[in-house]
Backbone bond lengths (Angstrom), bond angles and torsions (degrees), N, CA, C in turn:
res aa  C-N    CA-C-N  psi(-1)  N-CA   C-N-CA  omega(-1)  CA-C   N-CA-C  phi
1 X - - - 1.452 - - 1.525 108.00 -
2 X 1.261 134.48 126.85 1.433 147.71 -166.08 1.824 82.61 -76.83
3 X 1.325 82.44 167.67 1.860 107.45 169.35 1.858 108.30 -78.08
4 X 1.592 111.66 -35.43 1.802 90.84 -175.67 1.410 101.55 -79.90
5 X 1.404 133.95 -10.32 1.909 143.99 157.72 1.046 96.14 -57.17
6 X 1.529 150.70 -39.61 1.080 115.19 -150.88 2.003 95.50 -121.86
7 X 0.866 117.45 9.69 1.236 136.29 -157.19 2.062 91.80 -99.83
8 X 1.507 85.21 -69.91 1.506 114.81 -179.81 1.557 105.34 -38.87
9 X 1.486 108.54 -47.83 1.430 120.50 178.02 1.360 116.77 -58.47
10 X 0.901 89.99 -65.12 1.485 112.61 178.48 1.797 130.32 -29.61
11 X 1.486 84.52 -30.51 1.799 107.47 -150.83 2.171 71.38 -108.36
12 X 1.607 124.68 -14.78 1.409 103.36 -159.80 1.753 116.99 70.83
13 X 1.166 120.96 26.70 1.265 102.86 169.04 1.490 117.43 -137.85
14 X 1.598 108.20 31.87 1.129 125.49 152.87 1.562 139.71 -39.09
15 X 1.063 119.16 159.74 1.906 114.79 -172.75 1.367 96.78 -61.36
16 X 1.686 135.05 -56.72 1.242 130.65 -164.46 1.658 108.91 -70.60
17 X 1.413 113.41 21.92 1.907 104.37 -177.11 1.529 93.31 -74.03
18 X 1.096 75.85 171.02 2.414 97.29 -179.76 1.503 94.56 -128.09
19 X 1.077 112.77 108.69 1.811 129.00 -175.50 1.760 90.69 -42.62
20 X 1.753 96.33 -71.25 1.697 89.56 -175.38 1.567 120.35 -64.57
21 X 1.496 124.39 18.05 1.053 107.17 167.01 1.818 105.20 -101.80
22 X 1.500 120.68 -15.10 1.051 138.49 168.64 1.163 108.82 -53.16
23 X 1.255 106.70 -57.49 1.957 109.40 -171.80 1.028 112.59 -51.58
24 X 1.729 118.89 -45.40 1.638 116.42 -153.77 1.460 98.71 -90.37
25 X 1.367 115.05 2.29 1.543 115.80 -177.03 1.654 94.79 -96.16
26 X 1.394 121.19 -51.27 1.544 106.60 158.38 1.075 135.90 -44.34
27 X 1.215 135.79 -31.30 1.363 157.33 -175.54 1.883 99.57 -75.50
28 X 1.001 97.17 -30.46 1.585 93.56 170.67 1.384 129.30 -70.26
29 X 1.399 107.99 -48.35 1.487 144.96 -168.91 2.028 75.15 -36.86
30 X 1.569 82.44 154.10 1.623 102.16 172.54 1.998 101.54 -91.91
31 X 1.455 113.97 151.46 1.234 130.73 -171.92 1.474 108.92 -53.40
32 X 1.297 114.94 125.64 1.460 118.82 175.03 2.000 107.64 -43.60
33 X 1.318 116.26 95.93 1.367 100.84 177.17 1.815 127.66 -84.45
34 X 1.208 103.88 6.53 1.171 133.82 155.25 1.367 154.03 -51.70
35 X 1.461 90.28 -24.66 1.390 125.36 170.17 0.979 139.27 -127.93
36 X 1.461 135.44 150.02 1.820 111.63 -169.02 1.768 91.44 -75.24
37 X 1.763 93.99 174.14 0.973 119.98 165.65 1.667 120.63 -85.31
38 X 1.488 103.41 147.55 1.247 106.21 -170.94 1.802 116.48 -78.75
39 X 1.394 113.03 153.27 1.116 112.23 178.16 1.458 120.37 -77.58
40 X 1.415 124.95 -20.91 1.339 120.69 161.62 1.803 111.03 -145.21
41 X 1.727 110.94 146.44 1.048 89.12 -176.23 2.046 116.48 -130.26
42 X 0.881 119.95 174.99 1.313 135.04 173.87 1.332 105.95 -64.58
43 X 1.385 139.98 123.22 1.537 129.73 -178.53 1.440 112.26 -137.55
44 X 1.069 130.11 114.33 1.529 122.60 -174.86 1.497 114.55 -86.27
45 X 1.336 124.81 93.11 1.675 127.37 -176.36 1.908 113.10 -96.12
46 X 1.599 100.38 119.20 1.538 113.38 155.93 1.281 117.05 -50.71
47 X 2.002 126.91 112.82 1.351 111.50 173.70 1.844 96.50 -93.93
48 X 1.668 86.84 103.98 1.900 81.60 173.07 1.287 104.46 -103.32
49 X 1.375 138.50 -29.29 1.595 123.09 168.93 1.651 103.78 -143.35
50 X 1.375 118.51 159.74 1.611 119.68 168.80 1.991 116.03 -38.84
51 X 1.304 114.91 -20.89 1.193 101.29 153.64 1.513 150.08 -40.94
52 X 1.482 98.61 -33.95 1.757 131.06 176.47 1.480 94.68 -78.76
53 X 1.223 141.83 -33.68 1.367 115.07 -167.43 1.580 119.66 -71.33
54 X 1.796 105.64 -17.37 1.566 104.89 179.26 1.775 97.09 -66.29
55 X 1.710 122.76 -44.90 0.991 107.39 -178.48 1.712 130.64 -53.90
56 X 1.165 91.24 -33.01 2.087 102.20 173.64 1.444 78.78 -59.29
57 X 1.427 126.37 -82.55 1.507 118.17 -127.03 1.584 89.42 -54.40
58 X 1.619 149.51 -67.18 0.723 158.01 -149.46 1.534 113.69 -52.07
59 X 1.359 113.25 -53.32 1.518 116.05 156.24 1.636 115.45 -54.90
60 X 1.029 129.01 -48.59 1.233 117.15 -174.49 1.696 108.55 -71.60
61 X 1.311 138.64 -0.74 1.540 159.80 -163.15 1.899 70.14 -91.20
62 X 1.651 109.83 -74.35 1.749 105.66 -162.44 1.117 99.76 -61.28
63 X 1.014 150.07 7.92 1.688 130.79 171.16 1.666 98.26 89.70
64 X 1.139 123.60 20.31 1.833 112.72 -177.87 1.448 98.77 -104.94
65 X 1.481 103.36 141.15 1.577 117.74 155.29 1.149 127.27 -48.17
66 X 1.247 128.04 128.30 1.522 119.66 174.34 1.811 105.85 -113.08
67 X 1.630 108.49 133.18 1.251 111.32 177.27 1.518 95.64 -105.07
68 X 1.159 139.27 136.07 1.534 147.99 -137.12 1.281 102.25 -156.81
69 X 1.732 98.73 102.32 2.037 110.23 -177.91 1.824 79.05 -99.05
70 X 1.013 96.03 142.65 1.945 122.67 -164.43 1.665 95.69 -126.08
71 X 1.239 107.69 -5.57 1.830 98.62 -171.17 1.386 113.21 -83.78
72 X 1.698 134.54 -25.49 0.824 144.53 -179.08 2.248 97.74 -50.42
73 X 1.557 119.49 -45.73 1.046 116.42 -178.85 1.048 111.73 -114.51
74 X 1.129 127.32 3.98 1.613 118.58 143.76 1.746 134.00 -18.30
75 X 1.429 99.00 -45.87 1.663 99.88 156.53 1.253 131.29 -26.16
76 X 1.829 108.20 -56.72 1.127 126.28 -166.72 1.897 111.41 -108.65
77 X 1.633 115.55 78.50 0.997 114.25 -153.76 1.847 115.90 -84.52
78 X 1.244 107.52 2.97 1.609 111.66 161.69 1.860 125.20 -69.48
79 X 1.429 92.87 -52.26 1.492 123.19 169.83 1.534 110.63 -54.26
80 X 1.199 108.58 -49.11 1.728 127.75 178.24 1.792 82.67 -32.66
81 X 1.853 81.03 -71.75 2.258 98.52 -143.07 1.704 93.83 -60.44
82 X 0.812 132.11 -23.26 1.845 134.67 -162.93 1.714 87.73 -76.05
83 X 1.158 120.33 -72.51 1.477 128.45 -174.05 1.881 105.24 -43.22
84 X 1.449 103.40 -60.98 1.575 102.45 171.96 1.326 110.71 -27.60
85 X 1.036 103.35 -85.32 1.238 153.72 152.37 2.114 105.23 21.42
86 X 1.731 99.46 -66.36 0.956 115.12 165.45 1.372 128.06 -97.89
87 X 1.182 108.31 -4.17 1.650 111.69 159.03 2.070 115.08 -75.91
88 X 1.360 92.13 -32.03 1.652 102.17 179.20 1.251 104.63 -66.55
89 X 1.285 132.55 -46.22 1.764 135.43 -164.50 1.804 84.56 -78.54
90 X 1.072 126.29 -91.90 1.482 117.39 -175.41 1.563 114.38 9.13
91 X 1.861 98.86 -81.11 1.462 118.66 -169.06 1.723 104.87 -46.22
92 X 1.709 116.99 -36.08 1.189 121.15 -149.05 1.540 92.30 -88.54
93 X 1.558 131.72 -20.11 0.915 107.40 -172.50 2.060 103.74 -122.17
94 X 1.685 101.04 31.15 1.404 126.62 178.45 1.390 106.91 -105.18
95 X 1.279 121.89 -28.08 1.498 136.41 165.11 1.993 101.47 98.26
96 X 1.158 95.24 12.69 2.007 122.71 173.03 1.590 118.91 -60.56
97 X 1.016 119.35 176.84 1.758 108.91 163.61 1.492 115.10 -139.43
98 X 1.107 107.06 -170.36 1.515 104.25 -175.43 1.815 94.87 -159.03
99 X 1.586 107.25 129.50 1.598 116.61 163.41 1.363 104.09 -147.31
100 X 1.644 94.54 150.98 1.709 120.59 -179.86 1.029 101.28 -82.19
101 X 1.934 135.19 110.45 1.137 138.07 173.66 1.658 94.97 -76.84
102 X 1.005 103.20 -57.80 1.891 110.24 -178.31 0.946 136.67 -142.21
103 X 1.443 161.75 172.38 1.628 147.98 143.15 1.340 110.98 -3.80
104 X 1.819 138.30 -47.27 0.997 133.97 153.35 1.499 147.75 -136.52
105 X 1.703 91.12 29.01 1.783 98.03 147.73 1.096 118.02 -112.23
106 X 1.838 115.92 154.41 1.229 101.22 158.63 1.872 97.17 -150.48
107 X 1.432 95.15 157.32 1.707 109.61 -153.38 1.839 90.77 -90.42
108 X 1.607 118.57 117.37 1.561 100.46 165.65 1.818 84.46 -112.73
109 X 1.211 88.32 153.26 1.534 129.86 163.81 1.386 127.90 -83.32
110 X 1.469 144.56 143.66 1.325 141.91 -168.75 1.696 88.03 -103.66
111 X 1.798 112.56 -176.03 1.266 106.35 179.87 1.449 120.28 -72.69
112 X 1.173 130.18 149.54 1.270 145.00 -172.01 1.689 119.72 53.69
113 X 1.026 109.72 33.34 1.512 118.30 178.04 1.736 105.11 -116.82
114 X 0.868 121.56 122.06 1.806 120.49 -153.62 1.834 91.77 -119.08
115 X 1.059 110.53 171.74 1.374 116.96 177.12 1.685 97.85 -147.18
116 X 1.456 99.53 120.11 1.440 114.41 166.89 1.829 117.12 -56.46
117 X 1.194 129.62 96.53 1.320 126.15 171.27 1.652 124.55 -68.70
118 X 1.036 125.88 -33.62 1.538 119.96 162.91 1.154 115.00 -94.38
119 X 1.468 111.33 154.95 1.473 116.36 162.67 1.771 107.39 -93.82
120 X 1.734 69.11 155.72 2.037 78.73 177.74 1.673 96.88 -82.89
121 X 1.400 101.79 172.98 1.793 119.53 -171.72 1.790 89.81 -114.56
């Protein structure tokens, strides 16, 4: 094994890395203390019961994005649409947005932060 193989390894940024095993190893790392803190941030929230929605509403109060995995209650698909449901009227009358990234994300917006839905060609 050469020295930039074992170097490369070493550092984890070898051919055999797993991006998502990269991330969650970033995701660990302690907070850049080096830098200020940001004025608003990106937050990824589990909807596991109507309890979590005070937490959305509350983040979206700070002006942070919420990226919203919905699969945890997906089971229960009445409860799902009611919660939507009332997270959509909020945003709609917060001046916020709301898009379906997938089956189970979806991107809400704080007020006046819009999300482009098409792409340009």
């Amino acid at each position: 094994m050469g020295i930039l193989q074992k170097l490369t390894g070493a550092l984890g940024i070898g051919k055999e890395m797993d991006l998502e095993e990269y991330l969650d190893a970033a995701e660990l790392e302690e907070v850049d203390v080096l830098h200020q803190a940001a004025d608003f941030y990106v937050k990824p929230v589990a909807l596991e019961s109507e309890a979590d929605v005070k937490i959305i509403l509350e983040e979206l109060k700070q002006r942070n994005i919420i990226l919203l995995n919905v699969s945890p209650m997906s089971r229960m698909p009445s409860k799902l649409k009611s919660i939507i449901d009332h997270l959509k009227t909020y945003i709609a009358k917060s001046n916020g947005d709301v898009a379906r990234i997938d089956n189970e994300k979806i991107l809400l917006t704080p007020s006046r932060v819009k999300i482009v839905k098409h792409r340009r060609k």
